[in-house]
SEPA-362880 format. One line per 3 residues: number of its first residue (from 1); for each residue x, y, z of N, C-alpha, C. Coordinates in steps of 0.2 Angstrom, whole numbers. Example, Ala and Ser with C-alpha at 12.3 -4.5 7.8 and 13.67 -1.06 7.14 Angstrom:
# residues 2
1> 66/-28/39/62/-22/39/66/-16/39 ~ 64/-11/35/68/-5/36/64/0/39
This chain:
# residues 102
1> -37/-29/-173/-39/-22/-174/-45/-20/-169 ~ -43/-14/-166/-49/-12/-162/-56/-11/-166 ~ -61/-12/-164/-68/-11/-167/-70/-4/-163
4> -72/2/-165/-73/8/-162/-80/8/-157 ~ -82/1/-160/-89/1/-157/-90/-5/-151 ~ -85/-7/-149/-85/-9/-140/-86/-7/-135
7> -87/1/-137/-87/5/-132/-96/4/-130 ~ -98/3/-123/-106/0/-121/-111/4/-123 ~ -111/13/-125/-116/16/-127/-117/15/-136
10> -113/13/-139/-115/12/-145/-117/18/-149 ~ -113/24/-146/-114/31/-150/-113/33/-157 ~ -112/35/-162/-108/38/-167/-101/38/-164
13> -101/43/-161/-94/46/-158/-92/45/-149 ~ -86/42/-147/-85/41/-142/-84/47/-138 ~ -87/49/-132/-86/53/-127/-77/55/-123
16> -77/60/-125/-71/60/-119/-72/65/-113 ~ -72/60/-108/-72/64/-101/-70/70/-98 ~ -71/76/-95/-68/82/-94/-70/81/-87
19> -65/89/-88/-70/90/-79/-65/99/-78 ~ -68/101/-80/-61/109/-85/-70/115/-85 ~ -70/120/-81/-73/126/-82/-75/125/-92
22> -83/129/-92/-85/130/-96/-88/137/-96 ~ -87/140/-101/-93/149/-99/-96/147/-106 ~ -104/150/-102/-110/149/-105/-113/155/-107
25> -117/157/-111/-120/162/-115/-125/161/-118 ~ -132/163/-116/-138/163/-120/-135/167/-130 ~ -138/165/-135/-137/168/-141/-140/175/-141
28> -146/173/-139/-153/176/-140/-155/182/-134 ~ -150/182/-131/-151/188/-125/-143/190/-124 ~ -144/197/-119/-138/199/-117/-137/197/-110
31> -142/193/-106/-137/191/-101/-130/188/-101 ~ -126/190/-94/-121/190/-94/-117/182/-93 ~ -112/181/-95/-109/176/-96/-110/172/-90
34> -111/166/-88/-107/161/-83/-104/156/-84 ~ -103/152/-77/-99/146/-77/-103/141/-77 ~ -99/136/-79/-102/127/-77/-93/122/-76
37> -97/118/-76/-91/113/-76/-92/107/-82 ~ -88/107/-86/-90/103/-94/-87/96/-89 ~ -93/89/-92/-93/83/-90/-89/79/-95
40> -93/79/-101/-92/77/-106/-90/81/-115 ~ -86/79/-119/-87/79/-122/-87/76/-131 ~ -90/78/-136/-89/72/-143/-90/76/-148
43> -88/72/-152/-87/77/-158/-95/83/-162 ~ -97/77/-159/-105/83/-161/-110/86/-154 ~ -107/82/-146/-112/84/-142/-105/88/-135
46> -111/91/-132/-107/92/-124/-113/90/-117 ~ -108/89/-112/-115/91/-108/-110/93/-100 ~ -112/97/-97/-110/102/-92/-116/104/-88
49> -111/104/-81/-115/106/-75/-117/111/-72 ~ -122/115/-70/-122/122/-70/-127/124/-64 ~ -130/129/-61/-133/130/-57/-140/133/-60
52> -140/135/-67/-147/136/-71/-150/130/-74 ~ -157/130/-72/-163/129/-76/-164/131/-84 ~ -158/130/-89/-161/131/-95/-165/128/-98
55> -168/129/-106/-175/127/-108/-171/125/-112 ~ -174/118/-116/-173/114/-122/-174/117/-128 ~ -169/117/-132/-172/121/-138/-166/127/-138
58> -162/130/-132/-160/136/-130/-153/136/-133 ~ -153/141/-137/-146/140/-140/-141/145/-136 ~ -133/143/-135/-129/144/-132/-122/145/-136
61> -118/152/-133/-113/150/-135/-106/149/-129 ~ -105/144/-131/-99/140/-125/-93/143/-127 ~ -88/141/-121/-80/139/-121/-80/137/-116
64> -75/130/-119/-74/126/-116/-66/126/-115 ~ -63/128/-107/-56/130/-105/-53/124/-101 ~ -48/122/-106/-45/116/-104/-40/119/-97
67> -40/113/-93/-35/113/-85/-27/115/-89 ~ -26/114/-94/-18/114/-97/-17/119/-102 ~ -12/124/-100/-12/131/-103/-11/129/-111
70> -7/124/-113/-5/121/-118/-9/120/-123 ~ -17/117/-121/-24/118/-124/-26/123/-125 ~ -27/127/-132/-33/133/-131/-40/132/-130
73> -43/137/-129/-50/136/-126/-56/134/-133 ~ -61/129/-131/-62/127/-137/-71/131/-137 ~ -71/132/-141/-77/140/-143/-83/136/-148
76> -90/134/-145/-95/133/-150/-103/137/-149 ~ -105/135/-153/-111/136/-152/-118/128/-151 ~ -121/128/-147/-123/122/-145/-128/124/-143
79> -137/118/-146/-143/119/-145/-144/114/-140 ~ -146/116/-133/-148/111/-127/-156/107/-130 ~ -153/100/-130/-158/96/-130/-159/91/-125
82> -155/92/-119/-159/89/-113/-155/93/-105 ~ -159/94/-103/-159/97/-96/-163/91/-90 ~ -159/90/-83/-160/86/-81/-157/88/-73
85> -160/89/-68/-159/90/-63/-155/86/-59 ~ -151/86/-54/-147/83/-50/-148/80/-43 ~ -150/76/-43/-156/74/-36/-159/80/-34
88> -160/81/-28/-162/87/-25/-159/94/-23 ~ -149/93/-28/-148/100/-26/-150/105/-33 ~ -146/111/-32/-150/115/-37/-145/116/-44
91> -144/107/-44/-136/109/-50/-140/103/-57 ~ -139/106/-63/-142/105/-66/-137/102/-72 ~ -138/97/-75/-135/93/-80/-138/97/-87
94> -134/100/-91/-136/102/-98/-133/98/-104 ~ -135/96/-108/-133/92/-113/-135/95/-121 ~ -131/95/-125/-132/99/-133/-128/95/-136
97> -133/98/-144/-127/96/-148/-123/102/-151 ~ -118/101/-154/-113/108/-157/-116/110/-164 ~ -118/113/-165/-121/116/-171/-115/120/-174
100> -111/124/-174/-105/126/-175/-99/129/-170 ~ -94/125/-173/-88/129/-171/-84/133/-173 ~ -83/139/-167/-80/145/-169/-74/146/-168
């Protein structure tokens, strides 16, 4: 029997890799929607590539649009608790957890 916990991070929930457009949306403002590039995802977290600087704390409403028409688009709402820049260009790693799915 596989043990779920082989996996090296020792997570609750095992990551599945993406690599599929994401649109992004502050909750709390009306700025206009953009793009990223979703990295990862799991049952409670995401984390995606983006060109903004957002703030920790910042809640989001996402969709996450799989490369295969056959998937529909997967629609949350997700609180950024880490932001982390990407060496020196201006492309930023966002990471949250899903607080709900719509």
């Amino acid at each position: 029997m596989l043990n779920s916990r082989h996996y090296i991070e020792k997570r609750d929930f095992m990551r599945m890799a993406l690599n599929c457009p994401v649109n992004y949306q502050s909750t709390s403002s009306s700025q206009e929607q953009k793009t990223g590039t979703c990295v990862d995802l799991s049952a409670n977290g995401i984390s995606f590539l983006c060109a903004d600087k957002i703030a920790v704390g910042d809640e989001l409403d996402i969709s996450v649009k799989p490369q295969l028409a056959i998937s529909p688009p997967f629609n949350a709402i997700m609180t950024v608790v880490r932001v982390e820049q990407q060496g020196s260009s201006n492309t930023y790693c966002v990471a949250g957890v899903i607080k709900l799915i719509n």
